[in-house]
N, C-alpha and C positions, 0 to 999 in steps of 0.2 A: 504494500500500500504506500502508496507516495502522495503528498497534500501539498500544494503551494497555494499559498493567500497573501497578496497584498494589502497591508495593512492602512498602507498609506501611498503618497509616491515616495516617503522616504525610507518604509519600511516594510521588509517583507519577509514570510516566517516560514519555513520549510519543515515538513516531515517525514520521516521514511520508516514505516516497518515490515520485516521481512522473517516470515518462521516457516522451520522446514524440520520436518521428521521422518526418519528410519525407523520403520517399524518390521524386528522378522520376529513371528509367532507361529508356530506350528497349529496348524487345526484342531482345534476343541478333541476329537478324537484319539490326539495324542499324533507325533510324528510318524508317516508312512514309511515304511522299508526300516531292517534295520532291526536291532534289538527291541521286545518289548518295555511298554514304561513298568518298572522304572531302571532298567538293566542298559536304554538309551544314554548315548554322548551326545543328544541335541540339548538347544540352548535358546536363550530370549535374547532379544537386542532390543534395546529402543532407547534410538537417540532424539536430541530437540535442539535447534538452532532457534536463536530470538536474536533480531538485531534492531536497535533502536538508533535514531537518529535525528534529532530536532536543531532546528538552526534560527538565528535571526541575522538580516544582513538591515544595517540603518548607515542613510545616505547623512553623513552631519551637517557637509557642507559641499558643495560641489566638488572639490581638491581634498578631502576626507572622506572615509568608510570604513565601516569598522563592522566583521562578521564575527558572531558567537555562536558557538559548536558545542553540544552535548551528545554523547554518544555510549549506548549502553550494549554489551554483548553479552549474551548467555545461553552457554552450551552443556548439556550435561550426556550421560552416557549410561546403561546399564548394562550389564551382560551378565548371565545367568543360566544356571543348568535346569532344564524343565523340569526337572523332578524336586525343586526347593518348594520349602513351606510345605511339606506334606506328612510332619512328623514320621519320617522313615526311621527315625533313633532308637524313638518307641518302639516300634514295630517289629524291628529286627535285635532288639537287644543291645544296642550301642552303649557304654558302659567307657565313662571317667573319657570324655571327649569335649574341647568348647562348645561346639555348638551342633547335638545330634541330630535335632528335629531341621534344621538348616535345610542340608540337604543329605542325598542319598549317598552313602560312600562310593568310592572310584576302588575300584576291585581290578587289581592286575595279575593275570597270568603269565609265568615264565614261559611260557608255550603250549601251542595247540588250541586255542581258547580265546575264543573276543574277550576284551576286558568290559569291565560293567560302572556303569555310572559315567560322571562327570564332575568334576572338583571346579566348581567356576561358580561365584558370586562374587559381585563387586563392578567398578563402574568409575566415573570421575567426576566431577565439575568446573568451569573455566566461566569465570563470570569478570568483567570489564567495564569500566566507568571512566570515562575519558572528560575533559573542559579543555575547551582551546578558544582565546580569542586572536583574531590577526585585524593589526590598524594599519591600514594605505594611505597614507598622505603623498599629495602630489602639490610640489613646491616649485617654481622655475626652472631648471633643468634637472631636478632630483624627485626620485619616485623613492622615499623612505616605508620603512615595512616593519613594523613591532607586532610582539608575539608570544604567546607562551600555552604553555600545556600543564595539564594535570593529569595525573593516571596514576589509576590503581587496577592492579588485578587479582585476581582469588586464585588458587588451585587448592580444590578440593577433591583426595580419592580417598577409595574405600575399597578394602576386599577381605572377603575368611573364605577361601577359595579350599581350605581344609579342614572347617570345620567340624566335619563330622570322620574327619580322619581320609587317608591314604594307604592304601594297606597291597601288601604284594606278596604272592605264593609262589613259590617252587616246586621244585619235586624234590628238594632233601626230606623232608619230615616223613616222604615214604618212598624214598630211594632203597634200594637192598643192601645186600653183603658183595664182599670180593671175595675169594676161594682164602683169604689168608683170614678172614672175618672180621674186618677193617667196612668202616660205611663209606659204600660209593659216593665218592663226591665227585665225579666225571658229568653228570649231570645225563648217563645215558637209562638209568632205571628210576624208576619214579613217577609219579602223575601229578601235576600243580593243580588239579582240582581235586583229585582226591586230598590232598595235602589241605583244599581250602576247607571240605568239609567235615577234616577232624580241626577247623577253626586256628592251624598252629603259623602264625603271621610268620615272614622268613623279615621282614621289613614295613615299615610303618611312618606316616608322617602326619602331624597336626600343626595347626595355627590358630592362633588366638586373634579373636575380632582385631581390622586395622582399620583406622580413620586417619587420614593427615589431612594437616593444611597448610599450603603457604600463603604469604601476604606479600607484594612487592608494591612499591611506588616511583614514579618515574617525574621528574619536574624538570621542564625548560623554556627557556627562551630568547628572545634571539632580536636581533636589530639589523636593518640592513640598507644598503640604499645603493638604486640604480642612476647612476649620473652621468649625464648626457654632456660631458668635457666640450665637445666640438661636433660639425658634421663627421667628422672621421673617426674621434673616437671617445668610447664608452665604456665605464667603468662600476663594475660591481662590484660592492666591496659589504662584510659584515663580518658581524660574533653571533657566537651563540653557545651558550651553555649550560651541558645536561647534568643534571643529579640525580644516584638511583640510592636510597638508603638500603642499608643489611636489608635483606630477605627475613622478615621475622611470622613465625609461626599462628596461624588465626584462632581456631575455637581449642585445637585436640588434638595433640597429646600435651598442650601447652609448655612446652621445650622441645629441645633440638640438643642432639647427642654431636659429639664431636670428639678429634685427637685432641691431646694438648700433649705434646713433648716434653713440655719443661716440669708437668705435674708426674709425683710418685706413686709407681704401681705395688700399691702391697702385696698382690699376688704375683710379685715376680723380685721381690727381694728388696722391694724399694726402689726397683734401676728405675730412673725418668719414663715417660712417657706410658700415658692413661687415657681412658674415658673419660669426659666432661659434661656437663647436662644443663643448658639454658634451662631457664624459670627461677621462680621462687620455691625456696624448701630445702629441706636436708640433701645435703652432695650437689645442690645445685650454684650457678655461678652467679647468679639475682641478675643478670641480665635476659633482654628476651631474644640478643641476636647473638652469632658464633663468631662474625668479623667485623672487619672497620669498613665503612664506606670511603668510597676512595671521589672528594670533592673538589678535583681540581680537570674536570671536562669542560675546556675552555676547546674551543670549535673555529678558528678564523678561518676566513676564506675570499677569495677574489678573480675577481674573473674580468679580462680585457680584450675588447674588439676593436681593431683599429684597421679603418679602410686606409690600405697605400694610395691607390688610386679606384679609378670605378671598374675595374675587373680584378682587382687583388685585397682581399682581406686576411688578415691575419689573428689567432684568437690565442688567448692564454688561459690558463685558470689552475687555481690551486688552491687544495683544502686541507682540515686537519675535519674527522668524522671520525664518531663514537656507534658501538655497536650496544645491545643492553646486556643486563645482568639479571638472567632470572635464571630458575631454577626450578623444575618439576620433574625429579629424578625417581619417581616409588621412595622407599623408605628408607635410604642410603643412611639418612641421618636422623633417623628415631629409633636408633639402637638402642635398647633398655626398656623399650617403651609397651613392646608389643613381644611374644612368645613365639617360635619357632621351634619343634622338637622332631624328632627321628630317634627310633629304636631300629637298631638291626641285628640278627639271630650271632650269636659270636660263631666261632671255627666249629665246624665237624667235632665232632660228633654232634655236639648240642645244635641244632637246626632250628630253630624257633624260639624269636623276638618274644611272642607272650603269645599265650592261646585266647581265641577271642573271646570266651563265654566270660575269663577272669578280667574281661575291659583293659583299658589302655594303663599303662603300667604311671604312678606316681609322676607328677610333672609341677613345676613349680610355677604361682602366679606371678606375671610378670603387672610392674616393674622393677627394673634390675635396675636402679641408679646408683651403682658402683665403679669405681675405677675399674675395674677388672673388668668390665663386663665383657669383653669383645677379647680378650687375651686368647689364643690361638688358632685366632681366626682374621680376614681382611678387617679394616676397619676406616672408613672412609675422611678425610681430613678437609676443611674448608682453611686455606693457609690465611692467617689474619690479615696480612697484606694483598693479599693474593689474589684473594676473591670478591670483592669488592671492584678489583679494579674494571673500567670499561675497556671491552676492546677494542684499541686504538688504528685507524688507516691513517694514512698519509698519501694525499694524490695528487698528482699535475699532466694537465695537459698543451702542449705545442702544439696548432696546427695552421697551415697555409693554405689558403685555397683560390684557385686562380681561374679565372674566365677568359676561354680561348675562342678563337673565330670557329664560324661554325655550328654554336650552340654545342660547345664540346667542355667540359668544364672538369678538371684536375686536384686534388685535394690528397695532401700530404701529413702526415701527421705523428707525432710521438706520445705516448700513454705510460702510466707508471703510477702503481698503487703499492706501496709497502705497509704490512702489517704490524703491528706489535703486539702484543700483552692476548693474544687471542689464547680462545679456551681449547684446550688439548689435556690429552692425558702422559705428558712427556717425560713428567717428573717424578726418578724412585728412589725415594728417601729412604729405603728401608732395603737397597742391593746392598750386598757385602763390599766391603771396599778393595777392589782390585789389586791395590797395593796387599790384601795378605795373601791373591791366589795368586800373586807373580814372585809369592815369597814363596810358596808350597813348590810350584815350578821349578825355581832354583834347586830346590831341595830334595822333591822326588821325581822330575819330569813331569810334561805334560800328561801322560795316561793316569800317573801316580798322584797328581796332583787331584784332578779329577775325579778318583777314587774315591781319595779320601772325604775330596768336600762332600761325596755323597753318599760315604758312611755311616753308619749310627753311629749317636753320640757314645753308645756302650760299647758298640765293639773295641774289638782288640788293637784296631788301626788306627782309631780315634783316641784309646789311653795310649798306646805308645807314643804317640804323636805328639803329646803332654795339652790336647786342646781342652781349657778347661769351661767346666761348665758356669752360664752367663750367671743363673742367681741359684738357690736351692728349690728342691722340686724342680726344674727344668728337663722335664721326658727323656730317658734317654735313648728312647726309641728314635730320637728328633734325628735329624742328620745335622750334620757337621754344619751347611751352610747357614742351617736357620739359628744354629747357635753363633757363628759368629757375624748375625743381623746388628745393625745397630740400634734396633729393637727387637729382641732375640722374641719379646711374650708377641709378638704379632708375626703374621705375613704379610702381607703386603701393607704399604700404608696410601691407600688409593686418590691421591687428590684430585682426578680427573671427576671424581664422583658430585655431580651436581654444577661443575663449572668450579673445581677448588684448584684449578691449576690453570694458569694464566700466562704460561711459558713458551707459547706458540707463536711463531712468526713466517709472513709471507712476504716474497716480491713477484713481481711481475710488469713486465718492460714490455711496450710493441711498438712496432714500425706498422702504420699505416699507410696506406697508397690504393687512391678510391680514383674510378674516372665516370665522369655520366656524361652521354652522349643523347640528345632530343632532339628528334623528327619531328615535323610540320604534321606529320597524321596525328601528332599526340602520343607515338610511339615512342618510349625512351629506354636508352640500353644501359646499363651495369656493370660495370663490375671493379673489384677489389682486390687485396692483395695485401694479408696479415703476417707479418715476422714476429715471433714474440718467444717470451721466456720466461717459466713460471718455476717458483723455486719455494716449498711449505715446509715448514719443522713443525706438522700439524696432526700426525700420524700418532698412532698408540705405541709406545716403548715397545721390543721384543725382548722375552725370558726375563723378564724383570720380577715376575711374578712368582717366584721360586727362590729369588734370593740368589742366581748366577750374576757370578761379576761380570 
């Protein structure tokens, strides 16, 4: 729906809305083809687009004008396993699960056998609120141009996509014997449904309800003016500058988890580097954001046209441009906040995780707002300098263009855009430091050397070696490399996660050479000829993720 009304001759008010929906539902009958309900993998979708858009343009003065811009968006999303809300928990006995009645468990067999169910609820939200006003003043040979913006945006998701549990059979729990009377573990005797219905789980997964939210805000503005120097030539010139505050958290889980290097890990001996947790409360930091906003997106730029004569122009122009800083990664950084488990059956003989009728085995409620929480596992970092900053371009243009007899007309040109501060995942704080596996090299060779780092900590290679262990308690099933991490209680320390690495840089150079050619029919002919050179440190690290130097 689109409305224009003049309100006056000096004023006149616009409207625009626009909604649109994806709707997929299987037939009231339940899904055609396929496993019966509720042993089906079908699913709901239903999305909604709303866009709003109201404006006023008022005429001040004839050499003035001044338009105001409100603009609202809102998108949400569901998706879901047809067989939710049907109390299936009840029904079939589900036992020490979040959330049974949910939906139907997702049933996997190791072979031979469709699996059963669907593990999928959950969905998102993306809601937007924009203000912009822009004033045109026109003054003797100057066209000035003032402006600014206000924006906010939402992201809101949701999902227990394992609520009612994850459960997966084999065939160990009724696999046979070998001639020496040892239990086959070859995986060639056995049946995984048999296995399902003496109920004995080889493997299990649950999740506890998740809600996030982000919050971001964007503010700019800008000044500018087109000035008409001479018949030959013209000069645009302006600022403009943008501000994005921290990314801070909306209704739920009201914090944001995070690395902090400089804080101590009790469950690793004390060595630096821990969990943190925005909000208010115990273990928490009392702020509601993880980094500094970075408030120096200062923007010039200018742009020059100057006729040599009446078939040669020449043009310039050069900027400095900001890219934004938002964030809607899943739950990279509400570690603590929400519950994630897995049971799996241990070695032969013992072949089964927990038998289903005794329900899902002891699980702890989360929240975990502990230093430790993430200790032998990834754990995603927003670097406080780092992520805040805007991603910065740098660009200029040369070009020449020349009017030849004929209606034949020639244009030459050079381009150049360099990057800085962009988001990439480049940076691994947590690789071993090369200088000790070019000492191991020295010492036992390359193959030797190699070996070792991927030793356990216990073996015999690893105490001869005298490599000592990083705190007490530290596994010594670990291998060598993750002990000499400079965070030995983690793997990876992931900054790329949500835009927390900022380390990325691009250039890119071309040679342009354009010709147009126009016939009296109105026919006109083309063509081009691009030289160019792109060069990005924008790619994700390789074997970083392991702890190899």
């Amino acid at each position: 729906i689109k409305l224009d009304h003049n309100l006056s001759t000096n004023d006149r008010l616009g409207f625009l809305f626009h909604w649109g929906e994806v709707l997929v539902i299987p037939p009231s009958g339940g899904p055609a083809g396929g496993l019966p309900v509720p042993l089906n993998n079908f699913r709901d979708e239903d999305s909604h687009t709303y866009v709003y858009r109201a404006n006023w343009d008022r005429v001040i003065s004839p050499t003035l004008l001044n338009r105001v811009t409100f603009g609202h968006n809102n998108w949400w999303q569901i998706r879901a396993s047809y067989n939710r809300d049907q109390g299936w928990g009840s029904k079939i006995g589900l036992r020490n699960v979040p959330g049974p009645d949910l939906l139907f468990p997702q049933i996997n067999f190791s072979s031979d056998y469709l699996n059963w169910g669907r593990s999928e609820w959950g969905g998102s939200g993306n809601y937007l609120w924009a203000l912009t006003d822009d004033l045109t003043w026109v003054k003797s040979s100057h066209t000035w141009k003032f402006g600014f913006i206000i924006q906010q945006d939402h992201y809101d998701g949701y999902g227990w996509h394992t609520a009612a549990g994850t459960y997966n059979f084999n065939r160990g729990a009724t696999a046979g014997f070998l001639p020496n009377g040892t239990l086959d573990g070859t995986g060639a005797t056995g049946n995984a449904f048999a296995t399902f219905l003496l109920g004995e789980v080889q493997s299990s997964d649950i999740t506890t309800n998740r809600f996030v939210s982000d919050r971001w805000r964007y503010y700019s503005g800008y000044a500018q003016d087109d000035w008409r120097v001479s018949d030959r030539l013209t000069v645009n010139y302006g600022m403009r500058y943008e501000y994005t505050p921290p990314t801070w958290e909306g209704y739920f889980p009201d914090g944001y988890s995070n690395f902090n290097p400089n804080l101590p890990n009790p469950a690793a001996g004390g060595r630096l580097g821990a969990s943190e947790f925005a909000g208010e409360g115990p273990g928490r930091t009392g702020k509601s954001t993880m980094y500094e906003a970075w408030p120096w997106g200062f923007s010039p730029r200018l742009g020059v046209v100057y006729s040599v004569n009446n078939n040669t122009v020449a043009r310039f122009s050069a900027a400095r441009t900001f890219g934004s800083v938002k964030n809607t990664g899943g739950s990279s950084h509400w570690n603590g906040f929400f519950g994630g488990y897995n049971v799996t059956a241990p070695a032969l003989p013992a072949s089964s995780a927990f038998n289903w009728d005794n329900g899902w085995p002891a699980w702890p409620e989360p929240p975990f707002l502990v230093p430790e929480t993430l200790n032998g596992s990834n754990i995603p970092y927003w670097q406080p300098k780092d992520a805040g900053r805007l991603p910065e371009y740098h660009s200029w243009t040369l070009n020449l263009q020349r009017q030849l007899p004929g209606q034949f007309m020639v244009e030459a040109g050079y381009n150049a855009q360099i990057g800085r501060h962009l988001t990439t995942n480049l940076l691994s704080l947590n690789q071993v430091d090369p200088e000790i596996f070019y000492g191991f090299v020295r010492q036992y060779g390359p193959a030797g050397a190699i070996n070792l780092m991927n030793s356990a900590m216990n073996s015999p290679l690893a105490r001869q070696a005298g490599i000592p262990f990083p705190y007490p308690g530290f596994p010594g099933t670990q291998p060598v490399r993750q002990a000499l991490r400079p965070y030995p209680q983690y793997l990876d320390i992931n900054t790329g996660s949500d835009g927390g690495d900022r380390s990325g840089r691009s250039s890119y150079h071309a040679f342009v050479l354009r010709g147009e050619k126009r016939y009296a029919s109105g026919l006109t002919f083309l063509t081009s000829y691009v030289f160019s050179k792109t060069m990005s440190l924008r790619s994700d690290r390789a074997n970083a993720g392991d702890g190899r130097a």
